[in-house]
N, C-alpha and C positions, 0 to 999 in steps of 0.2 A: 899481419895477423898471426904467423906463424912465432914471431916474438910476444905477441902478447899469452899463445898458447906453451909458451918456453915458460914465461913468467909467472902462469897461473898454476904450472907444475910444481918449478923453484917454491913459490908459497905454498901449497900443499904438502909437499915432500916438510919443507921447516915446520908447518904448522905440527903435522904428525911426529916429526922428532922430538916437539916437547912433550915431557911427560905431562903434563899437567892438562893439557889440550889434548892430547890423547886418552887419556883418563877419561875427559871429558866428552867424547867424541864416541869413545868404541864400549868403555865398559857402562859408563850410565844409561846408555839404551840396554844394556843388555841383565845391568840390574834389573833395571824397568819392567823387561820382558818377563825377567823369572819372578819378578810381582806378580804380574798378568798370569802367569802359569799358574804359580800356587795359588792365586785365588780363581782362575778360571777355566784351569785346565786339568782338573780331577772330576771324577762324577759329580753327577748332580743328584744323582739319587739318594734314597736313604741307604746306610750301610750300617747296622747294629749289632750286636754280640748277645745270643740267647744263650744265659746261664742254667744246668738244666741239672738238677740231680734225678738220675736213672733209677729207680729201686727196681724197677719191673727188668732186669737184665735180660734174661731169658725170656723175656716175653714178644709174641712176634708183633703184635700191633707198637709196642713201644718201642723193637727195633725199624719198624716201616716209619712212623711217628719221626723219627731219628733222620732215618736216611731223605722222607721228603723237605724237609727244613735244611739238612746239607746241600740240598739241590740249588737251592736259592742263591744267587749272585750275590744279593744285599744282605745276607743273612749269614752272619759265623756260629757257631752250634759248637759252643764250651761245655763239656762235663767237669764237676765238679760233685763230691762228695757232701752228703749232708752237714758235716761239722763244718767244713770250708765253706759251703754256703750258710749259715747261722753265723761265722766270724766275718763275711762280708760283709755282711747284712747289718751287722752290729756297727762294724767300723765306717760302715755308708760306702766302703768299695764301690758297691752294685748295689742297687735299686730296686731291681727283682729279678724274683730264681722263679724256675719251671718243676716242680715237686712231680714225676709220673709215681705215680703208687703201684705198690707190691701187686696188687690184685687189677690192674686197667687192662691188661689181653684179655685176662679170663674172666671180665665181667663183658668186656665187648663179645669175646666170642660165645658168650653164655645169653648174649641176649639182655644184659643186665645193664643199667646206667655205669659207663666206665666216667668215671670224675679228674681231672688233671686240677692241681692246685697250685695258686697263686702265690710267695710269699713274697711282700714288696715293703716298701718305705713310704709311706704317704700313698700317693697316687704314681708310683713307682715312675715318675719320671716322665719326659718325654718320648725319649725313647723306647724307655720299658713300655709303655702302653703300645706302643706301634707292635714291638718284639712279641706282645701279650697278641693281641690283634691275627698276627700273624700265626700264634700257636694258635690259638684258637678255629680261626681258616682251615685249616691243615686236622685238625682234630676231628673238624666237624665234615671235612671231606672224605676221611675214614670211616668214621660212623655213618656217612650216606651208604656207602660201597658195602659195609657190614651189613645192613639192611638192604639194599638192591640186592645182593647175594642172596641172602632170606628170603626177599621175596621169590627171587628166581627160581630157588629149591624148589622151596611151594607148590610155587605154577608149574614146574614142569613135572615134578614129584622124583627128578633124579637124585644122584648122591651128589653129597654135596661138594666135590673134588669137577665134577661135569657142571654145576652149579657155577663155582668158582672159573671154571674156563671161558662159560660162556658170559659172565659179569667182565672178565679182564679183555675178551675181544671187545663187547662195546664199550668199555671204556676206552681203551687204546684207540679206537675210530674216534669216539667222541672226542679226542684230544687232540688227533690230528685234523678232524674235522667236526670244530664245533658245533652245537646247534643252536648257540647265543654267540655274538660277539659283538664287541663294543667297541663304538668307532670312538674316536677322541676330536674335539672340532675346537681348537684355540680360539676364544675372543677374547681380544684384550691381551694378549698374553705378554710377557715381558719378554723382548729380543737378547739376542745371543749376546751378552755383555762381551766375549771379545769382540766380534763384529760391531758393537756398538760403540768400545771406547779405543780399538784399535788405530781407529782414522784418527780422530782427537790426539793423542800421543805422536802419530807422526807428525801432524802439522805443529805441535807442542815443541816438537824436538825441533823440526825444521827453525823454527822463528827464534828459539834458544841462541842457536847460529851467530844473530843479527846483534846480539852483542860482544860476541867474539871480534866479527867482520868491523864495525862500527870503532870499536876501542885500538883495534890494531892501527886502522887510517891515522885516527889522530894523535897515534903513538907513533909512527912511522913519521907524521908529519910533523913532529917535535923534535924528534931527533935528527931532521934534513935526509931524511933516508931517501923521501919523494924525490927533491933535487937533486941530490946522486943520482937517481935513476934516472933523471930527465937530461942528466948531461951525456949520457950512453948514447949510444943509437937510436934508444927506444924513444918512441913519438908519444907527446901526449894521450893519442888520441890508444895505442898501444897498451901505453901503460893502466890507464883507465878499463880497455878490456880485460885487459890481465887481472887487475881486481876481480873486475866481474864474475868473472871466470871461475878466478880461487874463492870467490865468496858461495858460487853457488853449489860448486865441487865439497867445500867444506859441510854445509847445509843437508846435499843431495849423499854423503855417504852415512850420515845419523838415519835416515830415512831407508838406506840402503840395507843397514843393519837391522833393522824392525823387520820391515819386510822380508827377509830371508828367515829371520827366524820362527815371523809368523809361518810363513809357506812348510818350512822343514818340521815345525814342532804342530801347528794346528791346521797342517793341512787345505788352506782356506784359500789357496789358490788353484788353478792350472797353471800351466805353464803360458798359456795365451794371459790368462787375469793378472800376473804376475808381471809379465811384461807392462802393458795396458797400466796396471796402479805405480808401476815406477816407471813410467811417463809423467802420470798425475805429480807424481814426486817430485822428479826435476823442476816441469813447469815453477810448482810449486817452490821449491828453492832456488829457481831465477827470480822470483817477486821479492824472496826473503835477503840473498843477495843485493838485490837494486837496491832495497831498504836499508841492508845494512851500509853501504855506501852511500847513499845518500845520510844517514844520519851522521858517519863518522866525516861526511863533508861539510855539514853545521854546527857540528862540535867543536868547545875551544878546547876541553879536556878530555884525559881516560873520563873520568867520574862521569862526567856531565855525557858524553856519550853511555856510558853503562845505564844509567840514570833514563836517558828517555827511549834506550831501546826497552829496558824493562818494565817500561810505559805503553810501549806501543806493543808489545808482546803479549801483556797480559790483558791490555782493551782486546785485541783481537782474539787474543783466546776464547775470553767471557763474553762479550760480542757474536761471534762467530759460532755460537753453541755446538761448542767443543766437546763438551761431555752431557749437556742436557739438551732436550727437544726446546726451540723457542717457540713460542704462541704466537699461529700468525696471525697477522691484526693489532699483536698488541705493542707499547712503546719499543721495548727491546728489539722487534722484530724488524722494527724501520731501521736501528740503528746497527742491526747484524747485516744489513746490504751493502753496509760501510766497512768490511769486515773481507778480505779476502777469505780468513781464513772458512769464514760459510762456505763459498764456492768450493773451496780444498774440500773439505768436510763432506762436500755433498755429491763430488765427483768419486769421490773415497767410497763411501755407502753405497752410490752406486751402482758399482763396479765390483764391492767386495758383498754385498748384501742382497741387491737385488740384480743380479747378474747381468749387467748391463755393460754395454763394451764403448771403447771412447766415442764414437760418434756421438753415443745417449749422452754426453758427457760434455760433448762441442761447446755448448754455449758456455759455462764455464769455466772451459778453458781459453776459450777465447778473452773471455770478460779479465782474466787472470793474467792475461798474456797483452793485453790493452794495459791495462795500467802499470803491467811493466817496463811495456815500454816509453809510456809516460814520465813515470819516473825515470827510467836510463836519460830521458834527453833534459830532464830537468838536472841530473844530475852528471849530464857533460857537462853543461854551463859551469857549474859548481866547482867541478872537478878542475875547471884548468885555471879557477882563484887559487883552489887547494896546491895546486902547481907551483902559484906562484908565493906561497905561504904565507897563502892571509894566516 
């Protein structure tokens, strides 16, 4: 055994000194990943740019107007001069500007309609209507506070400096404790696309593998390398392991690679989960191993090997609803049972989605680990024709 775990280094250490396999191995998971990232690892929210020409400078409601829209996360608050806004607006730059006028403090604080203006291109866009939405919010939250002040005055008949003190205590309470709030209740909602296509990519990459593994055997076996090796010390039954070994080694560090930088970049593990899903792993590229050997043992060529592992790669991918839910009941769903990669998939989500730990996961693995070894004994038989260079 310990010859076969010599052997399945020797391959791994050569597999990783070629460039070309290494390429393939280390940086296209990790392209992969920074796809995943740039499309699913910035906010989800809206983030917009309100363009805003100031006239009212001096004015205090148009300074506060100002400062609560800076407050905003999703919200950048661009000054710009009225000619620069009219040449934007012309060249279509931007879509719509925010016009606060000369007289908007001193009509608010006069008690008069203060008016903000629109100036936009059509229906000022997508985003400008949100950006419009949003002043308008913020506008209309000022002139409530301008009028509770008033009214306060009134009722109490003090000045209005002891008016204004006692408007900003209840407001400040009210914000820290509302006396509306709105709960949010998901139905339907669409799941966390990494958590959703995370798993899919592993088991994606894991099965890629299997034409690596597959083309090597019956490259190896054309060129009498197997017989070399059989007239060493090492035992048939050795050398077979050693494969195994380095096929699943090879499989298991593509996988290896995702998952650390899912954990590092999207946080989506503990260190217990992380464990737990690269078990699921391994498992998982000992099936794609067995496979790969087995196919490069009924191969008469490279081609013909490449050929039906990216046969059996891509049924089980689509099969296996890798990246979409299957409908159960319906024809796909009979033939996704035939499909390890379902099981992979499902032990994945699991584990990484619904926080569930290998036990929840047993059957599975078990089912996954059954027909592995199914296949390893279908493919000793195999293996010691391949010996004798059928």
């Amino acid at each position: 055994m310990f010859r076969a775990l010599y052997l399945a280094r020797r391959e791994v250490r050569s597999y990783l000194q070629d460039k070309g396999d290494l390429a393939f191995t280390l940086l296209l998971p990790i392209g992969i990943f920074a796809l995943m990232y740039g499309a699913f690892g910035g906010e989800t929210l809206f983030h917009g740019t309100a363009y805003v020409v100031n006239q009212d400078t001096e004015g205090q409601y148009a300074t506060l107007l100002l400062a609560r829209l800076d407050e905003l996360d999703n919200l950048e608050v661009n000054l710009i001069s009225a000619a620069e806004a009219e040449d934007k607006l012309q060249k279509a730059n931007i879509q719509l500007v925010t016009y606060i006028p000369p007289e908007f403090s001193n009509n608010l604080a006069g008690g008069k309609t203060a008016q903000l203006v629109f100036r936009q291109r059509g229906n000022g866009g997508q985003e400008g209507q949100i950006v419009g939405s949003i002043i308008r919010s913020k506008v209309q939250e000022i002139g409530q506070e301008v009028e509770l002040q008033k009214a306060v005055k009134i009722a109490s008949g003090s000045t209005r400096e002891h008016a204004d003190n006692i408007t900003r205590k209840f407001l400040k309470q009210e914000k820290v404790s509302p006396f509306v709030t709105v709960a949010e209740v998901s139905i339907g909602a669409a799941p966390d696309p990494v958590n959703q296509f995370l798993s899919g990519i592993i088991t994606m990459f894991v099965l890629f593998a299997i034409s690596i593994s597959s083309r090597a055997l019956v490259e190896e076996r054309r060129n009498k390398t197997l017989e070399r090796l059989l007239t060493t010390r090492l035992t048939a039954g050795e050398l077979f392991w050693g494969k195994f070994l380095a096929n699943t080694a090879r499989a298991f560090v593509q996988s290896l690679i995702l998952l650390s930088l899912a954990y590092i970049v999207f946080r989506l593990f503990t260190p217990v989960t992380f464990l737990e899903v690269s078990i699921v792993a391994l498992v998982f590229s000992a099936a794609a191993g067995a496979i790969g050997l087995l196919i490069g043992s009924v191969s008469r060529s490279p081609d013909q090997a490449n050929w039906i592992s990216v046969l059996v790669t891509m049924s089980m991918t689509m099969m296996g609803g890798t990246f979409f839910t299957i409908r159960e009941g319906s024809t796909l769903y009979f033939f996704s049972l035939l499909s390890l990669n379902t099981y992979a998939n499902d032990a994945f989500r699991a584990i990484i989605s619904r926080g569930q730990t290998l036990a929840g996961v047993g059957q599975e693995l078990l089912l996954i680990v059954g027909v592995t070894i199914a296949i390893l004994i279908l493919n000793r038989f195999l293996f010691n024709m391949v010996g004798k260079g059928r």
